[in-house]
C-alpha positions in Angstrom: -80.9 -51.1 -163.4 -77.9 -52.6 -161.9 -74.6 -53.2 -163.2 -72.4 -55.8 -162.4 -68.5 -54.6 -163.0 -67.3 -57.7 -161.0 -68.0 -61.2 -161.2 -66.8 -64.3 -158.5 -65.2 -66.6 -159.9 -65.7 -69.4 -157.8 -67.4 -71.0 -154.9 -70.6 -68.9 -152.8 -70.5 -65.4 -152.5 -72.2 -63.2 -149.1 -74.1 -59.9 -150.0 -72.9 -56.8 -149.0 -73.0 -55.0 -145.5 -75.4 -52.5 -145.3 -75.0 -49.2 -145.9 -74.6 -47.1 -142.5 -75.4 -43.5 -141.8 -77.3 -42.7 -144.5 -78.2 -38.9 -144.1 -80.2 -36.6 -146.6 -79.8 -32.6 -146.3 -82.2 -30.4 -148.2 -79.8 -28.0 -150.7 -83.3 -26.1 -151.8 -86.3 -26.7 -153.0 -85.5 -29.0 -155.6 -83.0 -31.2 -154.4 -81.7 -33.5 -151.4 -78.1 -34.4 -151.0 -77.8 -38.0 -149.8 -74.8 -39.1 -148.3 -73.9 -42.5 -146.5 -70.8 -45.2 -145.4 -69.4 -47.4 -147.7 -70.0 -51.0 -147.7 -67.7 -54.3 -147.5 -68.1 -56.9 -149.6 -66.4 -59.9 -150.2 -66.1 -60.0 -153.7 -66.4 -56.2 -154.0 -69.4 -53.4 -153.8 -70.2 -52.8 -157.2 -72.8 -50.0 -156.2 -76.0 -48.7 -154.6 -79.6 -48.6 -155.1 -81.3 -45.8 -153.7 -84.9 -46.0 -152.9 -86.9 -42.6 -152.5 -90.6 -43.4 -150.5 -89.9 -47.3 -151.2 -89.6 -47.0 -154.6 -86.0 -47.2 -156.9 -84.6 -44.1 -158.0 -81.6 -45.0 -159.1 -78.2 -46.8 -159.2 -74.4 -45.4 -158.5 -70.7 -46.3 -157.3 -70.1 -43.2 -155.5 -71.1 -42.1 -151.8 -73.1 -39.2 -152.1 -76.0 -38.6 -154.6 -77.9 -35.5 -155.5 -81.9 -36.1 -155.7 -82.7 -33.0 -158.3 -86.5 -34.1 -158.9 -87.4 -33.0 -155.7 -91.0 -30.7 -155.6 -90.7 -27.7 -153.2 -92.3 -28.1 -149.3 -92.4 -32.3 -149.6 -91.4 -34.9 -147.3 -89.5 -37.3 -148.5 -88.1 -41.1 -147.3 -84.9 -42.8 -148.3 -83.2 -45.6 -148.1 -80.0 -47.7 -149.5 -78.7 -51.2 -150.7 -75.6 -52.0 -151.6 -75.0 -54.8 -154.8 -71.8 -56.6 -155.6 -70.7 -57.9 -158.4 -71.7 -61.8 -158.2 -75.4 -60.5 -158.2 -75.9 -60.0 -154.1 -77.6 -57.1 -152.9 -78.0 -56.1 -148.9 -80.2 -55.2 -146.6 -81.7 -51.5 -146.8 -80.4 -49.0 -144.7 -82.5 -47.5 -142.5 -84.7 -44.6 -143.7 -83.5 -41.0 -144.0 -86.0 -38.6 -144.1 -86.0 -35.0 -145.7 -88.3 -32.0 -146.3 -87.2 -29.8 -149.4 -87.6 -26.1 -148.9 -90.1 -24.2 -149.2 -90.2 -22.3 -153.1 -89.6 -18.6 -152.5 -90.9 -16.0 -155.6 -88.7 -13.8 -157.3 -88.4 -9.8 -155.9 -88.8 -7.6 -158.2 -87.3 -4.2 -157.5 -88.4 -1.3 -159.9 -86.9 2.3 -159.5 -88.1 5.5 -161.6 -85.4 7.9 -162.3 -85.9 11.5 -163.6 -84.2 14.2 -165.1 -84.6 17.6 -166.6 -83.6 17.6 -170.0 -84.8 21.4 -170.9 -87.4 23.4 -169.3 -89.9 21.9 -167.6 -89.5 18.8 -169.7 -88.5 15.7 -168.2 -87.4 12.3 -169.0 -88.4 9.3 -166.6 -86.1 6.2 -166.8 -87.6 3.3 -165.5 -84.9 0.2 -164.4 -86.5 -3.3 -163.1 -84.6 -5.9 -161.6 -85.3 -9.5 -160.6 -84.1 -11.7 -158.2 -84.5 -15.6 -157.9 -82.7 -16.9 -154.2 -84.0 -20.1 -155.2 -82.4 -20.2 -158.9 -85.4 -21.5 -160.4 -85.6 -21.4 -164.2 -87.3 -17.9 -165.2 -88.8 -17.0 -168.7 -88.8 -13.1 -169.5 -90.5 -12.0 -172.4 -89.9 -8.4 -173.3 -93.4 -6.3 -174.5 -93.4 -4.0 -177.7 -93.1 -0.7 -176.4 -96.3 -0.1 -178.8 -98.2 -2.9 -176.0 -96.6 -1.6 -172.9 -98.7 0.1 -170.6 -98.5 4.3 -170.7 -96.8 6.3 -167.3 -98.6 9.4 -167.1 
């Protein structure tokens, strides 16, 4: 959906120039920075459509856009036209094309700890860590100790 900030008040207006250097760098694997040279206009650049494997994605004024509904390992294809406010648009920009990273899994690091609290008795302390690299969104749910699974 565009819109139109800027309208010509008289006489025939030209489109925009295209967009130039349109680049797209994977940040992980869920999202593609987009970046790219601002267009001239006569009137004046209002803002851009981006266009993700030929099909709109979405509309903004500024020169750089984050794709966040990436999927992880996939190949993607952009491009970019620029739209002014008497209704114009440009040409696309040629095609920018991006593979997202690949999805890594979380490590998870468990250590036992033990300690002699009298006699031959001993108490065992068991500490488990996880880590994301990729930051994806994990859901821990925490066991009844009545459910959990016995050390000998």
């Amino acid at each position: 959906m565009k819109a139109y900030g800027v309208l010509a008040l008289s006489g025939v207006s030209s489109a925009p120039t295209v967009p130039q250097n349109l680049a797209a760098v994977a940040q992980n694997a869920r999202t593609i920075r987009l970046t790219w040279d601002a267009s001239t206009d006569d009137v004046a650049v209002t803002g851009y459509q981006l266009y993700r494997d030929a099909v709109p994605l979405d509309t903004t004024a500024a020169l750089t856009y984050d794709d966040d509904t990436c999927e992880p390992s996939t190949t993607y294809s952009y491009q970019v036209a620029a739209f002014d406010g008497a209704g114009n648009d440009s040409a696309l920009s040629s095609a920018a094309v991006e593979t997202t990273d690949a999805n890594s899994p979380p490590v998870w690091q468990t250590t036992i700890s033990e300690s002699l609290v009298i006699g031959n008795a001993y108490s065992r302390d068991l500490n488990t860590v996880c880590s994301d690299v990729d930051g994806d969104t994990m859901r821990i749910r925490q066991v009844p100790s009545s459910q959990a699974e016995q050390i000998p």
